[in-house]
N, C-alpha and C positions, 0 to 999 in steps of 0.2 A: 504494500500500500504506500502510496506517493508520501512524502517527508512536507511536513508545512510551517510554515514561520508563524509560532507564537505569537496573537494579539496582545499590544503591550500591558493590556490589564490581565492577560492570562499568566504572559510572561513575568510579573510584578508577579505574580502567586508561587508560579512554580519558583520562583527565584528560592519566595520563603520556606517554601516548601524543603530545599534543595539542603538548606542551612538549617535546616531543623532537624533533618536525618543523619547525622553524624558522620564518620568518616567511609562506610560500605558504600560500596560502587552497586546502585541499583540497576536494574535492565528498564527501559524507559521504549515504548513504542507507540507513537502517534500517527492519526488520521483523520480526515477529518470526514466528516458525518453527520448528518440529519443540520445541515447550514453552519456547521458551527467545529471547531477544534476540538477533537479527544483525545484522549491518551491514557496509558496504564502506565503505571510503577511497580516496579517487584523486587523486595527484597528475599534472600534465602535462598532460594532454589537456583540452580547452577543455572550458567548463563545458555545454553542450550535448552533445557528443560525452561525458562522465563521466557525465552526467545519465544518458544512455540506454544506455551501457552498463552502469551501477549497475542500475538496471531491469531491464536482462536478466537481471545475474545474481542478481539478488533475489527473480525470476521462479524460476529456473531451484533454487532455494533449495526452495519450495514444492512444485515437480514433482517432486522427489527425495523429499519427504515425501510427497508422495500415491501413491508405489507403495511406500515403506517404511517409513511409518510402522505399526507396529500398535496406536496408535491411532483410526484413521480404519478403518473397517469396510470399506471398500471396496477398499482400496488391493491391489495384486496380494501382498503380504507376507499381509495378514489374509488372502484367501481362501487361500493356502497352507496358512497355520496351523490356517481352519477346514477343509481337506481331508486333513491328516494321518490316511492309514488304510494303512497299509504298500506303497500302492501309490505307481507312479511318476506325478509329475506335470511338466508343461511349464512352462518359466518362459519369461520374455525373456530375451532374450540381457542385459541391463542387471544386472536382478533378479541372475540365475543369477552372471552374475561376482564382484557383490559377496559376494554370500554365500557364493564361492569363494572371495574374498580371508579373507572371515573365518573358514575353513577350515583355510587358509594359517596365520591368525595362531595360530587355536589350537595348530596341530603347532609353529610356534616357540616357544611361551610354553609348551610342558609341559604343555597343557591349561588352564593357567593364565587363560585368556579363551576364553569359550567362549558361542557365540552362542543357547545353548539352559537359560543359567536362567532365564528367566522362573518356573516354579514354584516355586524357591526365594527369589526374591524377595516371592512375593507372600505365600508361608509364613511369613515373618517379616514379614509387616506394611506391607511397604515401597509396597503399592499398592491402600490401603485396610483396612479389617479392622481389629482390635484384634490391634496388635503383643504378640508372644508369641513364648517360647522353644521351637521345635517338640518334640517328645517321639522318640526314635529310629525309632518307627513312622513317624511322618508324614516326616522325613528321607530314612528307606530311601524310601519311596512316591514322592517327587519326584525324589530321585538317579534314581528307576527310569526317568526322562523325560528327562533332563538329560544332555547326553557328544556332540558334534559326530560320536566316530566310530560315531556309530551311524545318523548320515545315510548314504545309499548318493546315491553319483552318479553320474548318467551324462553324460557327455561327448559323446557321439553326438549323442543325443538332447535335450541340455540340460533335462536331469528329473533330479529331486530324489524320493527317496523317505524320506519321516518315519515312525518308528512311532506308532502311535495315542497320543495325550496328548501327543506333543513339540509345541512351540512354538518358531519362531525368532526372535528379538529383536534387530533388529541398531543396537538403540541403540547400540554401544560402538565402529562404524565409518561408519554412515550421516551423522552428523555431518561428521565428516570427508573422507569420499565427496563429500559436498553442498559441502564447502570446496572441495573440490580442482575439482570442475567449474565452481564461481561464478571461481575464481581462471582456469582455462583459458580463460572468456567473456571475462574482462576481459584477458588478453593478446592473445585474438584481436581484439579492439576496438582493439589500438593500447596497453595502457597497462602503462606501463613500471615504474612505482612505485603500489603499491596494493594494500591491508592485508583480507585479507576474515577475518573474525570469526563462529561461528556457535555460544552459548554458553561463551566462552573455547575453543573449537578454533579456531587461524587458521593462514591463509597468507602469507607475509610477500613479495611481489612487489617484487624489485626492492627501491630503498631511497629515503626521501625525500629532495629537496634539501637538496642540501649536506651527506649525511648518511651514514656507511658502512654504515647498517642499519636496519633498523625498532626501536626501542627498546621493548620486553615488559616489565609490567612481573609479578614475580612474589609471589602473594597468601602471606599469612601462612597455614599448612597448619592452625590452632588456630584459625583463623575467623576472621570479622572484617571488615574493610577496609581492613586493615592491607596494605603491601606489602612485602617484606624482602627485594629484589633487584632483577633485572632481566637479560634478556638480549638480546643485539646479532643480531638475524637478518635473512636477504638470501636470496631463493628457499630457503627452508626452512618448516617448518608446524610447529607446538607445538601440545602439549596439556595438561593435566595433570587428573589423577584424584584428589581424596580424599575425604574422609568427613564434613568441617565444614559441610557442608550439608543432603547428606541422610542421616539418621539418623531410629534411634528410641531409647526409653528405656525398660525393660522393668526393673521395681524399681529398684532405686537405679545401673543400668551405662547407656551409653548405646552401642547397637550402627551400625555406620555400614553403609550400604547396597552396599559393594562384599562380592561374597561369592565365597567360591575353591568353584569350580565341583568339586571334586574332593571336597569331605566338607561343601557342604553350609552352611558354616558362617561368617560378617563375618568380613574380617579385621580383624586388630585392634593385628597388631602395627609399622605403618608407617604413617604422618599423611599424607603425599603421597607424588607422583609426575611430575615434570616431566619430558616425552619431546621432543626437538627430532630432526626426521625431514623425508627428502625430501618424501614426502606427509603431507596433513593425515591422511589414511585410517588410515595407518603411526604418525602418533604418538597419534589415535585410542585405535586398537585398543591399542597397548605400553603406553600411559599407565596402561590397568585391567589388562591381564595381568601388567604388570612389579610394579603393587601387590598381587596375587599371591602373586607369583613371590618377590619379596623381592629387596633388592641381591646376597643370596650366589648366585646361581642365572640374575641376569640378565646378565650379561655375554656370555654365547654367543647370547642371543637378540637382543641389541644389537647384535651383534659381525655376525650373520644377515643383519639389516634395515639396519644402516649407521645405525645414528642412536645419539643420546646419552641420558643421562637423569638426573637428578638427586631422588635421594631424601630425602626430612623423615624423620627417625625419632626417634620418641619419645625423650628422650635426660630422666631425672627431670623434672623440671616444665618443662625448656625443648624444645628442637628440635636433632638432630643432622642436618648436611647433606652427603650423601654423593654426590659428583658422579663419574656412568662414562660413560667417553669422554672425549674432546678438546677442551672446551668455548673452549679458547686465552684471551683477554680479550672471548672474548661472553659471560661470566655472571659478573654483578658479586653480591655478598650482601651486603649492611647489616649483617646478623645472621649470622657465621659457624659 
């Protein structure tokens, strides 16, 4: 698989990363996948046996994109989305679960993540077009597509019935999905410590020599390459969600690309969202619902899933950091 140059906030990560693991020479193999920079880290296992199981699951990275991506025309996610006609259709059992988990996450988060904006995304610009503030007509018209419970399911049958014009997008868990299976190859392979990364979604395996955790490190929520923390993780998966990247700017405001599925509209009031979760899937999906959801409202859905989370919120010109859950001495902050 082709070799890629590290995005400089990616590169600011691994750098800390690099300096947190002591003096072992790790096996380090990247690709890139599903839009975005992956890569695994492995310590232990001799560099042949690392070699080939980075491979597998670098491999296995790309085959999780080719049934869900929707951007690949082919992938069994696209042919879903171009078959939405009120009828029931088959999926795999693969397909069918994930976008049951994301089902799942919707009813925890209040609707709060919900695996069917695509058309409001693309209404505000964020996938091509000339960015614009939709008018309440065109609003209502895509809300009219947009609501997880308006998929019918069957379980029997493992069929999925969409009404006409819905679209499923499961950007906001396939990420994480793909982490969690890269990470299950490389334990099955034997290996005990090793970092797999897919976009800043990773999995923290085990912990490097000599070391009581993987060392994360965490980005300045106002953009940048700035890093204003860090947290101590060992079998756990992080994520985090905000808006310093993808935006647009429509007169003089700049709107960021998470949108609360429920009216439509960027949120605007929280800069980040840092989720630490048994699965990568799980801090995933919370990462965009819980920026949502907002700190008053997410504690029962934390509390649901079993994971943590730490929010950026606009605080005048700086950053207020509001941490729920147990985080003990794994989350250090430079900038409190």
């Amino acid at each position: 698989m082709p070799a890629r140059r590290l995005p400089p906030a990616l590169a600011a990560l691994f750098a800390l990363l690099l300096s947190a693991c002591g003096g072992d020479d790790p096996v380090v193999e990247e690709t890139f996948v599903m839009g975005t920079v992956a890569w695994v880290k492995i310590h232990g296992l001799a560099p042949r046996e690392a070699e080939a199981a980075a491979a597998e699951a670098l491999a296995e990275l790309h085959r999780v994109e080719s049934v869900m991506s929707v951007w690949k025309e082919e992938s069994e996610l696209s042919r879903l989305n171009r078959a939405a006609d009120g009828l029931p259709h088959r999926l795999s059992e693969e397909l069918f679960d994930v976008i049951g988990r994301a089902l799942d996450f919707s009813r925890i988060t209040e609707g709060a993540f919900d695996a069917t904006t695509g058309p409001l995304v693309e209404l505000w610009g964020f996938r091509g077009g000339e960015p614009a503030v939709p008018s309440v007509a065109a609003l209502d018209s895509a809300l009219a597509v947009v609501g997880s419970t308006r998929i019918v399911v069957d379980r029997y049958d493992r069929a999925l019935t969409l009404p006409p014009g819905m679209r499923i997008d499961l950007g906001g868990v396939a990420k994480g999905y793909a982490v969690d299976r890269a990470a299950a190859i490389l334990r099955s392979r034997g290996a005990s410590s090793a970092l797999v990364n897919v976009g800043g979604n990773m999995y923290a395996l085990g912990a490097p020599p000599r070391r009581g955790g993987w060392t994360i490190g965490i980005r300045d929520p106002r953009g940048g390459d700035g890093i204003v923390g860090s947290l101590l993780l060992r079998d756990e998966a992080v994520a985090t969600s905000g808006n310093y990247e993808n935006f647009v700017e429509i007169g003089n405001r700049r709107y960021g690309h998470i949108i609360d599925p429920r009216d439509g509209r960027p949120v605007d009031r929280v800069l980040g969202v840092t989720v630490v979760a048994k699965t990568a899937m799980a801090a995933d999906a919370l990462s965009t619902g819980l920026f949502v959801l907002g700190p008053e409202r997410a504690p029962v859905a934390l509390a649901t899933s079993r994971a943590r989370a730490l929010f950026a919120l606009p605080d005048g010109e700086g950053v207020r950091y509001v941490p729920l859950g147990d985080f003990g001495d794994a989350l250090r902050l430079d900038r409190p």
